[in-house]
C-alpha positions in Angstrom: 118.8 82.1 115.6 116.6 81.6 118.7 115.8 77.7 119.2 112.5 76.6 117.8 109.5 77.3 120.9 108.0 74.0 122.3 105.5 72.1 120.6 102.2 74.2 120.1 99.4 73.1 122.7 96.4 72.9 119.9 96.6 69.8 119.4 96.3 68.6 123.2 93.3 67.1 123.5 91.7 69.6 126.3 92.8 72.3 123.6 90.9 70.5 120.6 87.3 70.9 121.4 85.0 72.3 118.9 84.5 75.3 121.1 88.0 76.9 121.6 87.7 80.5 119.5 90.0 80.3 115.8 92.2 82.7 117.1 93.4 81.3 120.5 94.9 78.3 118.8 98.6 79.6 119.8 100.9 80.5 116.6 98.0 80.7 114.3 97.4 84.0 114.0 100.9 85.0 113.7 101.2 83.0 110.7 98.0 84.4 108.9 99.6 88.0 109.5 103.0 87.0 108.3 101.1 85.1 105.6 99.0 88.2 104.8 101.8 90.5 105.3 104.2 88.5 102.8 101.4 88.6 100.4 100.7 91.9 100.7 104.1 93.4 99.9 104.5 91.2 96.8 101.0 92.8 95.8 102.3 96.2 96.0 105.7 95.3 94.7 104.5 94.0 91.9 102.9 97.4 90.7 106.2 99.1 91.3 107.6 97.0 89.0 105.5 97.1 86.5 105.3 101.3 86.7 109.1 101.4 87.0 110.1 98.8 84.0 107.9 100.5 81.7 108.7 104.1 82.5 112.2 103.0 81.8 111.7 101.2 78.6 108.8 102.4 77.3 108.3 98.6 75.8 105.6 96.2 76.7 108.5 93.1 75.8 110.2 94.3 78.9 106.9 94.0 80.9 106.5 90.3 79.9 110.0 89.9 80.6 109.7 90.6 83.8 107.0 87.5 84.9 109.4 85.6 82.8 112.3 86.4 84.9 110.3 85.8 88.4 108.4 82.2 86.9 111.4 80.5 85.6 113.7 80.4 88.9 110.4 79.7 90.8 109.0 76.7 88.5 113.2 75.6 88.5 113.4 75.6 92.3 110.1 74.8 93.3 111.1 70.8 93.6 114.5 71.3 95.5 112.5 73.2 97.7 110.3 71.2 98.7 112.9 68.9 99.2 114.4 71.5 101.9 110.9 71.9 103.1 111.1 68.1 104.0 115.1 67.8 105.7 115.4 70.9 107.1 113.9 73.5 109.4 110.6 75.2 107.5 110.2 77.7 110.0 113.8 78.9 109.2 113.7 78.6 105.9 110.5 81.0 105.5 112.0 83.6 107.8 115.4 83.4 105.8 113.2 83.7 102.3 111.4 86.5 104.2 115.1 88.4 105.2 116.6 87.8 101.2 112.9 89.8 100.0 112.8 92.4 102.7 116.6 93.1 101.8 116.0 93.4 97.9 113.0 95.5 98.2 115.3 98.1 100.6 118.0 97.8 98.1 115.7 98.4 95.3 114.0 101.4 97.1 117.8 102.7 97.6 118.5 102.6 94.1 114.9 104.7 93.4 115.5 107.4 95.6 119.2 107.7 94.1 117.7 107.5 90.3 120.1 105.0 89.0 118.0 102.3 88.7 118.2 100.6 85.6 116.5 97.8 83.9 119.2 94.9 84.8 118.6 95.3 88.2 115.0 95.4 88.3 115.0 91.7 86.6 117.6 90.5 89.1 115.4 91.7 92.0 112.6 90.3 90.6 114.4 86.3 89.8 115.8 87.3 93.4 112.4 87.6 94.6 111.0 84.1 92.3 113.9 82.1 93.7 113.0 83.2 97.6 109.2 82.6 97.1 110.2 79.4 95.5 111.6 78.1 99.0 109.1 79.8 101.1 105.8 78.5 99.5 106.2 74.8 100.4 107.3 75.7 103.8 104.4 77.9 104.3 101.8 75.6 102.9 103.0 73.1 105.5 102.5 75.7 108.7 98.5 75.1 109.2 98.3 72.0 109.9 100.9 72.1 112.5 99.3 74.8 114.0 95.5 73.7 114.5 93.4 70.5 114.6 91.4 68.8 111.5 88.4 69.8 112.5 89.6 73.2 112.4 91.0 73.5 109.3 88.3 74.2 107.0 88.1 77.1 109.1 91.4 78.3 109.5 92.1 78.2 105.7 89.0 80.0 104.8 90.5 83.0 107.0 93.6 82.2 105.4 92.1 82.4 102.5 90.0 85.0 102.8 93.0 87.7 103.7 95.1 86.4 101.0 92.4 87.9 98.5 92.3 90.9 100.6 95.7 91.4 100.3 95.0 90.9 96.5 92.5 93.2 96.5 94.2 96.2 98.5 98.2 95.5 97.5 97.8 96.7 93.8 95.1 99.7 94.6 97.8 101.1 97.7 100.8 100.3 94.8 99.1 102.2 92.6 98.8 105.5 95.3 101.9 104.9 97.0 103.9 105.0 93.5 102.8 108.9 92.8 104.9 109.6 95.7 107.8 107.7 93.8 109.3 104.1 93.4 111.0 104.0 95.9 108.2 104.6 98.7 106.8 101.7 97.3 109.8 99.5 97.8 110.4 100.9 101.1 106.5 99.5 102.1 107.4 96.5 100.7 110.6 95.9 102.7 109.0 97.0 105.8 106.3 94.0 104.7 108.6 91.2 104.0 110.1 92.4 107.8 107.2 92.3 109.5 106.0 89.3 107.8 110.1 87.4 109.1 108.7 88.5 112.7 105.4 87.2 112.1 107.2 83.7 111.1 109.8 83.8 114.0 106.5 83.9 116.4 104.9 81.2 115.0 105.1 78.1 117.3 106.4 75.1 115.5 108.5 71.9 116.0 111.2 71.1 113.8 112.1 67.2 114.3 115.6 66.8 112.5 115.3 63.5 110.2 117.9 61.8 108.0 119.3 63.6 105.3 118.6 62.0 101.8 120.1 63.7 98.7 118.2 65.3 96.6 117.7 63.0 93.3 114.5 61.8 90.5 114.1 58.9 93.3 112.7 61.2 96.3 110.3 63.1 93.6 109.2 59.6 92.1 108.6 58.8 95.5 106.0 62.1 95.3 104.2 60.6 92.1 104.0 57.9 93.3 101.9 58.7 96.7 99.8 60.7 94.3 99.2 57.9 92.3 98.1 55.7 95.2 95.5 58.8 96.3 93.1 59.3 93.4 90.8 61.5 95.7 94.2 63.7 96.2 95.4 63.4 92.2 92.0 63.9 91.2 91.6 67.8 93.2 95.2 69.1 92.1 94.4 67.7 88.5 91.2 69.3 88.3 92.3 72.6 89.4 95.1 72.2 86.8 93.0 72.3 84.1 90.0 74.0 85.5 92.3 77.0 85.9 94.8 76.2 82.5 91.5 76.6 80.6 89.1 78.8 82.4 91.6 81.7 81.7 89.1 84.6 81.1 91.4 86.9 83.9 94.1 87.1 80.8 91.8 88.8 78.5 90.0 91.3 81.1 92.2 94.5 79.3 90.8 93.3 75.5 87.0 93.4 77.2 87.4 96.6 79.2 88.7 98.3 76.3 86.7 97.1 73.2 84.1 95.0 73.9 82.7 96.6 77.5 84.4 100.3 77.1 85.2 100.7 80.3 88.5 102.3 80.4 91.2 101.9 82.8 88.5 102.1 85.4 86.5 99.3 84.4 89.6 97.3 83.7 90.8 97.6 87.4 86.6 96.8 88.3 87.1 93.9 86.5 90.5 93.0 87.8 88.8 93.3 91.4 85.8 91.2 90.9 87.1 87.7 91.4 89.3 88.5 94.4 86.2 90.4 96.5 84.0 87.3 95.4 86.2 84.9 97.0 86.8 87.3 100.0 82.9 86.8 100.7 83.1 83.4 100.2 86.1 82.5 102.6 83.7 84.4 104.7 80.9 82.3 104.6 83.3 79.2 104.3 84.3 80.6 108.0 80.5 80.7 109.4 79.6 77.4 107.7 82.6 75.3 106.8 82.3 72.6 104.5 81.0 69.9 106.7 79.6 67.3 104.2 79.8 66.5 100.8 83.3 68.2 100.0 84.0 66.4 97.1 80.3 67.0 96.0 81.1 70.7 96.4 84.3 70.9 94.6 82.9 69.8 91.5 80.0 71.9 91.8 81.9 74.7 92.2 84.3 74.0 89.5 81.1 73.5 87.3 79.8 77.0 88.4 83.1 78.4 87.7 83.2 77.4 84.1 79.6 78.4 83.9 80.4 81.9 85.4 83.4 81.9 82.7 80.7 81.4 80.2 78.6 84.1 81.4 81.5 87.1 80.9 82.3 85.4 78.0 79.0 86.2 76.5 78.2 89.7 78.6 77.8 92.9 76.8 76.7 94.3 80.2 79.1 95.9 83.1 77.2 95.2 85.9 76.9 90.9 85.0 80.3 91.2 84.1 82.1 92.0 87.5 78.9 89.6 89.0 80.2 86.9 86.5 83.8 87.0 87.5 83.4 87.8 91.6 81.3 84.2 91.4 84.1 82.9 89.1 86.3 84.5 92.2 83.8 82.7 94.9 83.8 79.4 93.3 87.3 78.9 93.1 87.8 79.4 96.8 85.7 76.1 97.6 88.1 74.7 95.3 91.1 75.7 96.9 89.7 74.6 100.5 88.8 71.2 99.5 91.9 70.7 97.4 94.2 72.5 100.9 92.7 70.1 103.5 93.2 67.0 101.0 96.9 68.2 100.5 98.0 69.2 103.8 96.0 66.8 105.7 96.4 63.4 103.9 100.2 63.7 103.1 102.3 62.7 106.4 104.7 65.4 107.7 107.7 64.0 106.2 106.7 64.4 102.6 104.3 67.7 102.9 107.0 70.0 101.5 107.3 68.1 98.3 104.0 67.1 97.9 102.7 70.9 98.6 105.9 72.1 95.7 104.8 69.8 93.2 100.9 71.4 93.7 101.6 74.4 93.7 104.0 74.0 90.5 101.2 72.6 89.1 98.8 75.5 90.1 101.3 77.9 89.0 101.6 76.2 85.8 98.6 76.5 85.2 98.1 79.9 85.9 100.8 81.1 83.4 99.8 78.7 80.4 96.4 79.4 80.9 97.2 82.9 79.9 99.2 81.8 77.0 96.6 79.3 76.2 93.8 82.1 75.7 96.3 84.5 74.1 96.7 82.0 71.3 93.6 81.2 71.1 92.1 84.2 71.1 94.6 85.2 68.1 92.3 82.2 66.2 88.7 82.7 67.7 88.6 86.2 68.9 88.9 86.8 72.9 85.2 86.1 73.0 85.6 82.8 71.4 88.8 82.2 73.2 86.5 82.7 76.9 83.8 80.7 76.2 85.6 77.7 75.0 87.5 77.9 77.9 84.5 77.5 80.3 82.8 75.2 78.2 86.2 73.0 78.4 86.0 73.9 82.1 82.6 72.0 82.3 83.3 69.0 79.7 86.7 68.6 82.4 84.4 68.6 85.1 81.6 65.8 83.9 84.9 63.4 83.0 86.8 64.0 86.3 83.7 63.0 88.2 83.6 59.6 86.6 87.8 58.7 86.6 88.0 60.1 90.1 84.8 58.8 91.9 86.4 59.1 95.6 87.3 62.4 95.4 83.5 62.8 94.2 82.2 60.3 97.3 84.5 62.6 99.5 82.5 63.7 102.7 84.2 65.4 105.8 87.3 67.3 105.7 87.9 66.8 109.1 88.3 63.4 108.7 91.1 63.3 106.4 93.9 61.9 108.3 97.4 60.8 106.5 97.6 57.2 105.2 
């Protein structure tokens, strides 16, 4: 492996000025196509999946089973890798993640075009595939801000953001087409994905400082809670997304309201499906015109208060049309979240603990993601999905009004740029 490049010039000060274009900070845009790229693939691999289990089995068990078997090794391995993330080079790390998926996916396309694919192997791809995005996630979480100033960030992780839900957007609509020409032309985009995405990460231009290598034990992730702790501004935004997203979980019954309660069909399911996604790609957009400046914390909270508000809204809609409006805000608001909740993360946590303080978010935000689903299931087997929707945005909003009085920091919170580690 090629030694890492020298330390990236953006953060010379002749190199930080306000005025120097996004895309001329050097490494950055290779990590937002790599980023992109990676996200991309799993998009579209993902729908293989799905369309290849099922036409196997014919059972909807085997469907669960399969985000079974990719969140277990990824909420088991999610801490140890951030660990990793922390002792040992990140940049290799993501490219090695990057190889293991691009491999898999060829192997997988292989067994398509030779039609012996069975079921076993499909799950053992797919834990293959948890446990590598598991050790990539942390490592690429910590890549922006290495790779541009504070007072660029806002900016750079709106376009982050903002072609992460394009990927989202276009990964499962291109799935969908490329699998009439067969399984394994799916697998074969994805591969080719995963590999461009590994050269994408070989060109970005990082440093990787060796430090002392301290076993992994409960001590180094007590350490974690414990900086947490001490950062009620930083608790406060991952906690709030926790349960803004473990409640708000109206994405989990968008099948039971495009078939019987909006009768839309499989066409108004994949409408609805593509709502939030475009509604945070135009906010990432207007997040990269006018970045949040002022007021950040202000801004979370509103927009976690017009997310449970827009969950509310679909909730009660009879109508098409305010239903897709309803859930691209819901979409739009949780991008401001994500910004606000990114720059506190990666900017206030020193280097030498970003990888396990950006595992133990995102397990969080995973978390959340998957119970939130099983939250609304169950309680939509006791109130209807209706009544299941709208007490998850009300809860959304109740969890708002008390997170503004236990974390009044992160409410006082002004500019992003001036988060600095403490």
């Amino acid at each position: 492996m090629p030694p890492s490049p020298p330390p990236s010039p953006a953060h010379d000060a002749g190199l930080s000025a306000p005025s120097l274009p996004l895309h001329r900070h050097p490494g950055l845009v290779a990590f937002l196509c790599a980023r992109t790229a990676s996200s991309f693939s799993g998009c579209v691999q993902a729908v293989a999946v799905g369309w290849q289990i099922y036409a196997l089995t014919h059972s909807t068990t085997a469907l669960a089973l399969v985000g079974l078997a990719q969140f277990l090794p990824m909420a088991g391995l999610l801490l140890p890798a951030g660990h990793a993330a922390d002792h040992f080079n990140r940049r290799l790390i993501a490219m090695t993640c990057q190889c293991i998926e691009a491999f898999s996916a060829l192997f997988m396309a292989v067994a398509a075009f030779g039609e012996w694919t069975a079921p076993w192997m499909i799950y053992t791809m797919v834990m293959v595939f948890g446990a590598a995005r598991a050790f990539e996630m942390p490592c690429q979480q910590t890549f922006l801000p290495s790779l541009v100033p504070a007072h660029v960030f806002p900016r750079a992780a709106a376009v982050s953001s903002s072609l992460f839900q394009a990927a989202a957007v276009t990964g499962p609509s291109l799935g969908g087409l490329l699998y009439g020409a067969g399984a394994g032309t799916c697998y074969l985009v994805c591969a080719a994905g995963f590999a461009c995405a590994c050269m994408g990460t070989l060109r970005i231009r990082l440093v990787h400082a060796p430090r002392p290598r301290v076993p992994l034990s409960l001590a180094t992730f007590v350490e974690v809670m414990h900086f947490l702790r001490a950062r009620p501004d930083m608790l406060g935004a991952i906690s709030l997304d926790l349960f803004a997203v473990l409640l708000g979980g109206a994405t989990a019954m968008l099948p039971v309201y495009a078939s019987d309660i909006l009768h839309a069909g499989p066409l108004g399911l994949g409408l609805l499906r593509g709502a939030p996604a475009i509604g945070a790609v135009l906010c990432s957009l207007v997040l990269i015109w006018k970045p949040l400046n002022r007021h950040a914390g202000r801004h979370m909270f509103v927009a976690v208060a017009i997310f449970g508000v827009a969950t509310v809204v679909f909730a009660l809609s009879r109508s098409m049309a305010v239903s897709i409006i309803a859930l691209a805000v819901l979409g739009a608001a949780d991008v401001v979240s994500v910004v606000v909740r990114g720059a506190l993360v990666q900017l206030r946590t020193p280097d030498s603990m970003r990888g396990r303080v950006s595992a133990v978010n995102m397990l969080f935000i995973g978390s959340s993601n998957q119970l939130g689903e099983f939250e609304s299931g169950m309680v939509a087997g006791l109130a209807g999905p209706v009544g299941a929707v709208l007490l998850g945005g009300v809860g959304t909003l109740l969890i708002t009004a008390g997170w503004i009085r236990m974390f009044p920091t992160l409410w006082h919170l002004d500019r992003l740029d001036d988060i600095t580690p403490d």
